[in-house]
N, C-alpha and C positions, 0 to 999 in steps of 0.2 A: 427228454429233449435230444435228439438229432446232433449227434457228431459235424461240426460244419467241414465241409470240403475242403482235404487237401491243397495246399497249394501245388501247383505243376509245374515241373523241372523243366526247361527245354535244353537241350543241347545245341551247339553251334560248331558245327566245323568251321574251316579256315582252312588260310593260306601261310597262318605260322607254323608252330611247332607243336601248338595245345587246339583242345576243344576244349569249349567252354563250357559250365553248366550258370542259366541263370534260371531266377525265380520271379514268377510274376505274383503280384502282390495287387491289390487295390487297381489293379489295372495300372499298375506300372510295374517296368522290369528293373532289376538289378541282377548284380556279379555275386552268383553262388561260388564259385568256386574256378579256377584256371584250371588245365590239367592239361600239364608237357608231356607228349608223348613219345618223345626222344627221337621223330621222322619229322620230314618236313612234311606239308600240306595235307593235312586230314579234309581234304577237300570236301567230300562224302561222307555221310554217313547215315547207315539202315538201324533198324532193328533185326536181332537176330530171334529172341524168344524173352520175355519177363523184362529183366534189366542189362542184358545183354545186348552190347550194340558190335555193328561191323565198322570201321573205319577203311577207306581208300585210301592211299598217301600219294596223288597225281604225280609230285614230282620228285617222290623217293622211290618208286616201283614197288608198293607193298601193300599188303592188308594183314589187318588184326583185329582179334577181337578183345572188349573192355566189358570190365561190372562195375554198372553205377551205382554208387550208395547215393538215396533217395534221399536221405538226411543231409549228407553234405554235398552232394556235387561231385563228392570224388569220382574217380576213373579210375580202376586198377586194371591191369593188364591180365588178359586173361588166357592170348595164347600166345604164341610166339609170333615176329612180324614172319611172311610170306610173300617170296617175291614173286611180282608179277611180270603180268608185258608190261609193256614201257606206257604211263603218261594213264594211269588208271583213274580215270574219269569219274567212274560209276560202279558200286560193287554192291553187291545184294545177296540175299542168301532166298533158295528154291523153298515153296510152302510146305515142303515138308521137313524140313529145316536139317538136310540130310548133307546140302551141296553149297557154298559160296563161290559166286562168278565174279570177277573182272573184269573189265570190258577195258582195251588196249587203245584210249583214244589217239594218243600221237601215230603209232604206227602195225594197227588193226592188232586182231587175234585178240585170246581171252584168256584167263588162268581159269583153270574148275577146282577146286579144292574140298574134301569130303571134312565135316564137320564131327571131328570123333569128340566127344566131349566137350572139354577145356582148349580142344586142339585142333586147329586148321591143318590138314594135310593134302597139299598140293597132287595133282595127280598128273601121269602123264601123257601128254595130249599128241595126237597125230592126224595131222588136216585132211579131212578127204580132198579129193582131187574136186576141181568145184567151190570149196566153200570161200565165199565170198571173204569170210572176215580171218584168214590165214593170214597171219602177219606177213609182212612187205619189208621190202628195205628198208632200213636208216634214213635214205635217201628220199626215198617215196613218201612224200607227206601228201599225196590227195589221193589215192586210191579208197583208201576205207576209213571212216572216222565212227567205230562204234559208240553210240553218247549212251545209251539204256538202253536194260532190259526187263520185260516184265512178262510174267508166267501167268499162262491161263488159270482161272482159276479149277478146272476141274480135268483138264486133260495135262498132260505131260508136253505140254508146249510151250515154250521160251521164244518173245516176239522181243528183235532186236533194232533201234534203229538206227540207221547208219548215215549220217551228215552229206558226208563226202558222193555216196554213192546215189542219194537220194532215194534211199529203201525204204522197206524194214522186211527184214527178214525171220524166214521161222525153221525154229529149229525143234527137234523131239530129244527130252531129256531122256537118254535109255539109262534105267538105272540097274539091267543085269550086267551092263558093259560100262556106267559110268562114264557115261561120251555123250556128247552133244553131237547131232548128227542134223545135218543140214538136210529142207526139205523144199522150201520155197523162198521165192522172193519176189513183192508187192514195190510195183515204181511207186515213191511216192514222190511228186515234185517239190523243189524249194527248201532241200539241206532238212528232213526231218531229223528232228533235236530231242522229245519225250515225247509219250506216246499214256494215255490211260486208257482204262475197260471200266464198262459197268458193272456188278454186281453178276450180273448172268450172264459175260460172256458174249453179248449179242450184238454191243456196239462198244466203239471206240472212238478216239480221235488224237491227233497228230498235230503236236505245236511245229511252227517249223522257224528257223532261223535265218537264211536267207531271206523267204518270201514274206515272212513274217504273218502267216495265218495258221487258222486251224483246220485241221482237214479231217474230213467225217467218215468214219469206216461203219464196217457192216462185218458179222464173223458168225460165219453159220455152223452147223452142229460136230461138222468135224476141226474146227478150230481156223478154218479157211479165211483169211481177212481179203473183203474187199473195198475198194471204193466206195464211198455214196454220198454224191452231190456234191455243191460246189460249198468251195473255201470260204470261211468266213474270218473275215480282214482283222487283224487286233491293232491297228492303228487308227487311231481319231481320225477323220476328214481334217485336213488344216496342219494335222503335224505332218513332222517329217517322219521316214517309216523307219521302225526300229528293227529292233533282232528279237525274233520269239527267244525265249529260254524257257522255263518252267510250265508245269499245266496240271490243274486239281482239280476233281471232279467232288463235289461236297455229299457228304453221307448219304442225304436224301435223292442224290442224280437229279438235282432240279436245276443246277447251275456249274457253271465251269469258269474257274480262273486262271487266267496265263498272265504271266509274268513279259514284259516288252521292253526292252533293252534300247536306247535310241543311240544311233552311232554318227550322229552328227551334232555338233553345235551345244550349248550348255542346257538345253532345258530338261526339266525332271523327266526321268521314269515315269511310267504309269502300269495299272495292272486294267485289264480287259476282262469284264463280267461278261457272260453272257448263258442266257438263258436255254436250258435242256427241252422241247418240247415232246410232247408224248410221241409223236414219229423220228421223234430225234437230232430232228434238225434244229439249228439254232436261232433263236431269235436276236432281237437288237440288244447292241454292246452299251455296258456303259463302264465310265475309264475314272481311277480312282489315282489321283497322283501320290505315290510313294515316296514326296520331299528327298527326293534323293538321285544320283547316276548309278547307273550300271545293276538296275535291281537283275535278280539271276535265283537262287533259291527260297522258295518260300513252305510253308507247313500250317495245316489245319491243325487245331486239335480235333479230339474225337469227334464230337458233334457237326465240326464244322462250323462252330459258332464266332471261333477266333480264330484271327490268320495272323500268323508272323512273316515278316519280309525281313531280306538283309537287301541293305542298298555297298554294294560293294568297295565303291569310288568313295564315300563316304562314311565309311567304317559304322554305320546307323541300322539300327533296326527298330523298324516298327510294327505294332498289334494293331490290327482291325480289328473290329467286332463287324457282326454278320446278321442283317434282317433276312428271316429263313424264308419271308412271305417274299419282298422285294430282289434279293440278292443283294442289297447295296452295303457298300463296304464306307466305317466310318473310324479314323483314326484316334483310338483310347485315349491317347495322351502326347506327348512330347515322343522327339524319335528320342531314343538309348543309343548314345555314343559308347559303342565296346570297347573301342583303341583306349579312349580315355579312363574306362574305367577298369580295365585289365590293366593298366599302365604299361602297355605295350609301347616300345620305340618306331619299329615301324608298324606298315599297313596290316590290320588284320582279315579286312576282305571276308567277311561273313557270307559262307557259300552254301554250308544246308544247317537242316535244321531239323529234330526232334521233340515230340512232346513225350513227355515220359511222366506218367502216374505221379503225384507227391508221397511224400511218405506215409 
């Protein structure tokens, strides 16, 4: 008889001082485990390789790396913090699991840090003349706002997107000099915010947060992204228009989920399905309300079969499940109140999320 399936760990960053580890169960969540990180806002957080994760800390200027034990939820620390530029939004590590970036959202530029072992070490950076995302003044809060970046998968290229400038830009990781080296940059309108690729490279697309759509790229055999075609809306007809933030492309590339932030008046969040077609362009949306404000980070597991949301305003998180035929997203159970079952005093603001293997 057949060992039954692991239960899976998911991880939850925050706006406190811990990332969390819960367990989902019978299709509902619970509190694996708390784990203080001794920095404020693990806002982020990636995979680095196995059970290793990267954490961001937005508003402590740092990153580090953790090992989870599968068993209990713990987080041990596994290198030392690293500071960054200021207001680190988004940190990730390159596929060859050689390099860790930062991305400077308050006031641009990046940290690059070489992954020697157990140990993050910073390296030292000197902006070409030109590059857009060279840190700025203290002062200067609209010139550059890097939110993510995402590495092709088979070239040496790092696609950045930039809020403020309304970009995204691309850079070539040179790994005999260890430098990121600036090459282009693609207008995208409407504050782009995340950015995914398909499996091969060949397309993409662009949540954005001002205009609050998704925008269709094209990226040919040397890594070149361009335009292709028009935006497609992720606000319902009848609502009011919200703020893109997040965007998931499922296993299969049959369907795409973005997360929609509404910045007026009390009604819920919603998340925006929309369908992949074989030319790539996207068909009709359908909107999944997320009982909650301010949804912002969500996470597939492997398959793509479940989706986790954190609604922010509301310290809740909820699982969909996923019809692979339809796209349509339908809510497992009751939301999970974190704050309350962390026994947190204040707001925990659930902002990413990992699925991580069970034991």
């Amino acid at each position: 008889m057949a060992a039954a399936a692991a239960e899976p760990v998911i991880l939850v960053g925050s706006y406190t001082s811990s990332i969390y580890a819960l367990k989902l169960s019978d299709s509902k969540l619970s509190l694996l485990s708390s784990n203080p990180t001794g920095s404020s806002s693990p806002s982020w957080i990636s995979r680095v390789s196995g059970d290793t994760i990267l954490a961001s800390f937005e508003d402590a200027d740092l990153m580090q790396t953790f090992l989870l034990s599968r068993q209990t939820g713990k987080l041990v620390a596994q290198s030392k913090p690293v500071q960054t530029v200021k207001g680190p939004a988004y940190s990730g590590v390159t596929l060859d699991g050689q390099h860790a970036i930062a991305l400077g959202y308050s006031n641009g530029g990046y940290t690059l840090a070489s992954c020697d072992g157990d140990e993050l070490r910073p390296m030292r950076l000197s902006y070409a003349s030109g590059d857009p995302l060279a840190s700025v003044p203290e002062a200067d809060t609209t010139s550059t706002h890097p939110h993510m970046f995402l590495q092709h998968p088979a070239l040496p290229l790092i696609y950045v997107v930039d809020l403020a400038r309304d970009a995204l830009h691309t850079y070539e990781l040179e790994s005999n000099t260890n430098r990121l080296v600036y090459q282009r940059t693609l207008d995208v309108p409407g504050g782009p915010r995340h950015v995914i690729l398909n499996k091969a490279a060949t397309r993409g697309w662009v949540i954005t947060e001002m205009s609050s759509v998704v925008v269709p790229l094209t990226i040919d055999h040397a890594g070149i992204v361009r335009l292709d075609g028009e935006p497609s809306p992720l606000t319902e007809q009848g609502k009011v228009k919200g703020a893109g933030a997040a965007i998931l492309l499922t296993s299969d590339e049959k369907y795409i989920v973005a997360s929609n932030r509404q910045v007026q008046g009390n009604q819920n969040d919603f998340l925006t399905t929309l369908e992949v077609k074989a030319d790539g362009t996207l068909g009709a949306a359908q909107y999944t309300d997320t009982m909650g404000q301010r949804v912002r980070g969500m996470a597939f597991n492997e398959d793509s079969s479940l989706l986790i949301v954190g609604n922010q305003s509301n310290d809740t998180i909820a699982v969909f499940s996923r019809n692979a035929e339809s796209g349509k997203l339908e809510l497992m159970s009751g939301l999970f109140d974190i704050r309350r079952a962390a026994g947190e005093m204040g707001p925990v603001q659930p902002s990413a999320f990992l699925w991580m293997a069970g034991a």
